[in-house]
N, C-alpha and C positions, 0 to 999 in steps of 0.2 A: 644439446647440453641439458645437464639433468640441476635442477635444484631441490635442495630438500625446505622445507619447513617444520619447526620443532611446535607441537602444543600438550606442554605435559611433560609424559614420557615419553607421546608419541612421535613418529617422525614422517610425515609424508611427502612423498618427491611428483615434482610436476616438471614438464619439460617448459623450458626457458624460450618464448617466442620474442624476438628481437623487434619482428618489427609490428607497429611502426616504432617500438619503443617497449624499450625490454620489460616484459610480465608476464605474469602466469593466467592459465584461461582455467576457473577452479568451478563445477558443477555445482549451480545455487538446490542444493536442497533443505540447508536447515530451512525456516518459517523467516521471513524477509519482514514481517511487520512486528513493529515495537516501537514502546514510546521511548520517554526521556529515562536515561542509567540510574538516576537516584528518584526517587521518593519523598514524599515531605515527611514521613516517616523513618527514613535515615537522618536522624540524629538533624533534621531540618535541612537537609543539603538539596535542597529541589529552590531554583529562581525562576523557572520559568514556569510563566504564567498560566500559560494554558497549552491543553493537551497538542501534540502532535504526534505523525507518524513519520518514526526516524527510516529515512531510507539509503543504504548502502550497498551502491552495486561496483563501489571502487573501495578497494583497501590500500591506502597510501598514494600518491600525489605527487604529479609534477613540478606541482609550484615550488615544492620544497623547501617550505618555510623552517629556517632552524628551530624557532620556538614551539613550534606546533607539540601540543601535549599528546597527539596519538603515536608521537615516538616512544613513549614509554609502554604499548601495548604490546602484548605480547602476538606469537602466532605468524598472521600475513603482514600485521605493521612493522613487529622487530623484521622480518626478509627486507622490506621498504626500507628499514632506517639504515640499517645496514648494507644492505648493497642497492638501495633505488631501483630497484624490482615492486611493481605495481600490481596487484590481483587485482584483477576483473571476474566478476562472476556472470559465468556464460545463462544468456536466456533468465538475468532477475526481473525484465520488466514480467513472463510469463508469469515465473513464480506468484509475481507481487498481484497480478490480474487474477489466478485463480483462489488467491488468500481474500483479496479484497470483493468478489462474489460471493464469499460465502457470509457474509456482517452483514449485522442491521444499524452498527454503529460506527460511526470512523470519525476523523480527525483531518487535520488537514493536513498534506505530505510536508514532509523538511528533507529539502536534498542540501548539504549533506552533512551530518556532524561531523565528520570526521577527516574526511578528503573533498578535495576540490570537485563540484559536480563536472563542470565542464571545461574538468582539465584537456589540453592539447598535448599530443596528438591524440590519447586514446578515446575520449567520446568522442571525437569526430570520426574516430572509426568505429565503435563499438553501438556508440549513439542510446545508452544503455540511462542517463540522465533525462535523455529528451523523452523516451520511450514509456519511461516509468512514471514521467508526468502527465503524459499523454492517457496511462491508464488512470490517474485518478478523475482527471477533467473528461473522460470518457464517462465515469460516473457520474460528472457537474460535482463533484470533488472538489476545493480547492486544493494550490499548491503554492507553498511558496520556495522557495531558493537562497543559502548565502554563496556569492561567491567573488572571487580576485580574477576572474575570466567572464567581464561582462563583456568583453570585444565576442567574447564566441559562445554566446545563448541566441539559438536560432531563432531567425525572425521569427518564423512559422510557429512558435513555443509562445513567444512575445504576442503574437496573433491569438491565438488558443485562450491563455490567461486574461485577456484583455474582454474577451466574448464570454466568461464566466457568467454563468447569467444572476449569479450573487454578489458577483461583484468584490468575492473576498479572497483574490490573490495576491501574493505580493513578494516584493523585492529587496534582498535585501544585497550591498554593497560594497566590500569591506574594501575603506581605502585609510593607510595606515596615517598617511601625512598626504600636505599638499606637493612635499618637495620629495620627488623623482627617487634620489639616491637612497631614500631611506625604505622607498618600498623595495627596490633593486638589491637592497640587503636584507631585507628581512623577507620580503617575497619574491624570490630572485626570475621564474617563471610568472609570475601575472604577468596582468596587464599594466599596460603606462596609466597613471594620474588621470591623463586629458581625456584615455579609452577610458577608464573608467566611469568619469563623470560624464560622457557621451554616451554611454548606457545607462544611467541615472534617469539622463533625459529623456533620452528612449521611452523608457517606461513610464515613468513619470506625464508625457506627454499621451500617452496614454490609456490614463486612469489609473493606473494600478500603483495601489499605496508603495511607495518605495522609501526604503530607510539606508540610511549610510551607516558605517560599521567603522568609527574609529578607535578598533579591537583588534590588538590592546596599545595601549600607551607607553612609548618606553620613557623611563625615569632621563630625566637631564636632555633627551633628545626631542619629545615631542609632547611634553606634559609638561610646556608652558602657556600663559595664555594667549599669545600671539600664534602657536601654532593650533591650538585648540579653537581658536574663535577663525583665523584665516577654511579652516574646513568647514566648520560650521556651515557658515556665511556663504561658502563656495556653494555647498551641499543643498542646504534651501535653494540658492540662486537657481541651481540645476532640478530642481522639482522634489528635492527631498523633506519628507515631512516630519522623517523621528530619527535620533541620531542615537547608537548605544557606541557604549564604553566602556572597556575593563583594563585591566593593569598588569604588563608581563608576569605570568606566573611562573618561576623559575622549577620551584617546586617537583610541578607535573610531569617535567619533561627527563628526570633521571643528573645522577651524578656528572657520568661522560661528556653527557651532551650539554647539561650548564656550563662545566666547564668552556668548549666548545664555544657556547653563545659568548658570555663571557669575555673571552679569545675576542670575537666578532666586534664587542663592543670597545675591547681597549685598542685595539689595530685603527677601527675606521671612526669612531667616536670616542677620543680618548678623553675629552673634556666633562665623560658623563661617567667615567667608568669609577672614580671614587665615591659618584652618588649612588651606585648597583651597588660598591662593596656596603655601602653606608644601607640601605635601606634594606636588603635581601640578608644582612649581617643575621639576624637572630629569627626572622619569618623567611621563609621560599616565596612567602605571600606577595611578600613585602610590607614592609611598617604601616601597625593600622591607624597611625595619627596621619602620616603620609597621605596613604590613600583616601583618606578622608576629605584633604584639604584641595588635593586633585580633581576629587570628584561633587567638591561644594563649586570651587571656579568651574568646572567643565557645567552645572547645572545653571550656574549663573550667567554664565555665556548663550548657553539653550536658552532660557527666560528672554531673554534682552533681544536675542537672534528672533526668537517667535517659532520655536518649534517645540517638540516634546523631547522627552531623553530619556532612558533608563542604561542601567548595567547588567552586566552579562555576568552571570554565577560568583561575584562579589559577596564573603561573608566575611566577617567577622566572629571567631571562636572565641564562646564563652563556656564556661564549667556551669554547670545545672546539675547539683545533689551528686556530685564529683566524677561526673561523665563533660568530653565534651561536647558542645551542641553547637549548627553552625544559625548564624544569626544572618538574616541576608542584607544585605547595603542600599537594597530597593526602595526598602520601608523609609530610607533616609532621604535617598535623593529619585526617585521614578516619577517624571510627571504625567505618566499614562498610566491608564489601567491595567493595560496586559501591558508585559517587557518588552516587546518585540512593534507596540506603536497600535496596534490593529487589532478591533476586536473580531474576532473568527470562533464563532458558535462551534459545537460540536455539532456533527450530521447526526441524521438516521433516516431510517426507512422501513415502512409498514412490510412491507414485501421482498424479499427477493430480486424478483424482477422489476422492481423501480427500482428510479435513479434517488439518490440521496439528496437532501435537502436540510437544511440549517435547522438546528431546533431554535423555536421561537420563544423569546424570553431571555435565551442563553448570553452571555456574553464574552463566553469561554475562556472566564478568568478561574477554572477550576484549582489552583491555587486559593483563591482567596474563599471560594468554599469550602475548601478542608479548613482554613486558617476559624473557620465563623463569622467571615466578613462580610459574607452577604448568602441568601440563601438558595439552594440549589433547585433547580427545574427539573434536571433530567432522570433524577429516580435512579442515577447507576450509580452503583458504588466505588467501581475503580476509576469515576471521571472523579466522584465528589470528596474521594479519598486523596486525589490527586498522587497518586501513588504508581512507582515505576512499570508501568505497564506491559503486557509480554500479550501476543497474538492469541492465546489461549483466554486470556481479560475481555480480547474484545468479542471472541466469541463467543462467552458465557452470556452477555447482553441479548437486551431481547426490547421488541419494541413496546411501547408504550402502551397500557392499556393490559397487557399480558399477561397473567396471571406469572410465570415465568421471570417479572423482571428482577434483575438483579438487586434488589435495594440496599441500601444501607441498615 
């Protein structure tokens, strides 16, 4: 059986393999390294803190979360949203091994923005997640991971990260609530609650900084403080040291499919579905006095629990000389440095054939470098610009000392 995919005007057809689990096997040639989509330079829409290197060797997701924002992407995701047809790109850990040979500068891996790294069944078959982490830690690269399948990150990955000899990998965790039925609706494929905070430990026992992800929040159902402080509290218990937080974005996910979620909320949580129409009423945001007061309690609960917290691409839009600009929600409530809990230099390397090593000084808050918040080490312009990075960035960089470097 033939499927098509549309990007454009164009249209190209891939045969449909079932098993273990119906996707298309699509030939990785574009360039597989890139950082974060926006820039601090779009209009200020850039929250994370420091650089990373986005890696996607899955387009679209078992878990198949309804709110997940990559449904509104066009290309291999709309095939996913629409019919649950997953692309795999055959041979990306290669790709990513001969791109990442040719730098003298890198970042740490993020598997994965968009789709589940080690969704079931297809990385257990494909193993396209493990492989690709395997090549940064090959380097002495760090890696780190979000995911709702910590029952199935291979020991032997867990082993790898753990022997980092920097010590800067990490984990991060998303568990939406402590009670069972809300992740079974909203992530209908993960893992259970208990697997997940079993992998928490995992890591955590360890060494390896592990943070919980309770991302994002649903209004009326899990953004009170009884449900916000029982994870908390559970999360540290289990070894977790930074907790982020964001707030359903109805927004990003398209007309059809709010509707859809919507659906989802008045059927099985009807007690909360006046408070969606209430606050999603005039922002997809959601109401920024709302969000505000959500994420003062959620910070006050972190204080008191004894851990750190930040938010996940939270702004608030304001007009600046009658454009809008987005304002980030960090500066309000982050009590880390970097967003994500853990600070992770950026690499480099004199040579070629050496392995990469942390630059020193760094503390790979390149965000707050472009912002002038504290001054930069590495002399490169597309880390200290903080700016949406493309593979072509990281190869214009050059090492340190070289007449050649990129400066600002």
């Amino acid at each position: 059986m033939k499927v098509q995919v549309r990007f454009g005007r164009k249209i190209r057809e891939f045969e449909l393999i079932e098993y273990p689990y119906p996707h298309i096997l699509v030939p990785t040639r574009k360039e597989v390294i890139h950082g974060w989509y926006y820039g601090l330079e779009d209009n200020g829409r850039r929250e994370c803190t420091a650089e990373r290197i986005l890696l996607n060797p899955y387009n679209g997701c078992t878990v198949d979360c309804p709110m997940c924002y990559a449904r509104s992407f066009g290309g291999y995701f709309e095939l996913w949203d629409k019919s649950g047809i997953v692309t795999v790109f055959r041979d990306f850990d290669v790709k990513l091994r001969d791109e990442l040979s040719k730098l003298y500068w890198a970042s740490c891996a993020y598997l994965s923005p968009s789709s589940e790294p080690f969704q079931k069944p297809l990385e257990n078959y494909y193993h396209l997640s493990e492989k690709s982490a395997e090549v940064f830690l090959d380097f002495d690269l760090p890696v780190e991971f979000i995911t709702k399948r910590g029952d199935n990150v291979p020991k032997k990955l867990l082993k790898r990260m753990a022997e980092h000899p920097y010590g800067h990998c990490m984990a991060q965790f998303t568990i939406l609530s402590i009670d069972d039925e809300v992740n079974r609706v909203f992530a209908p494929n993960g893992a259970s609650v208990e697997e997940q905070f079993k992998a928490v430990r995992r890591f955590a026992d360890r060494g390896i900084f592990t943070v919980v992800r309770m991302d994002p929040l649903f209004p009326g159902i899990t953004d009170d403080e009884k449900s916000i402080r029982e994870l908390v509290e559970r999360a540290k218990s289990e070894g977790a040291r930074h907790i982020i937080f964001s707030l359903c974005d109805v927004g990003a996910i398209g007309e059809l499919r709010r509707k859809r979620l919507f659906r989802i909320v008045k059927e099985i949580f009807p007690d909360a579905y006046e408070l969606w129409l209430k606050i999603y009423g005039e922002s997809q945001d959601g109401d920024i006095n709302y969000r505000r007061r959500v994420f003062k309690m959620a910070r006050r609960i972190c204080d008191e629990v004894g851990v750190t917290m930040a938010l996940c691409m939270e702004f608030e839009e304001v007009r600046v000389n009658g454009r809008i600009v987005y304002k980030g929600l960090n500066e309000e409530f982050m009590t880390s440095r970097n967003c994500e809990g853990l600070d992770i230099p950026v690499y480099w390397r004199r040579r070629l054939d050496e392995p990469f090593r942390p630059l020193e000084g760094c503390n790979g808050a390149c965000l707050l470098c472009a912002k002038g918040l504290q001054r930069p080490v590495c002399g490169q312009r597309p880390f200290i610009k903080a700016s949406a990075l493309k593979y072509r960035d990281y190869r214009r960089m050059r090492p340190l000392g070289l007449k050649l470097n990129y400066f600002i």
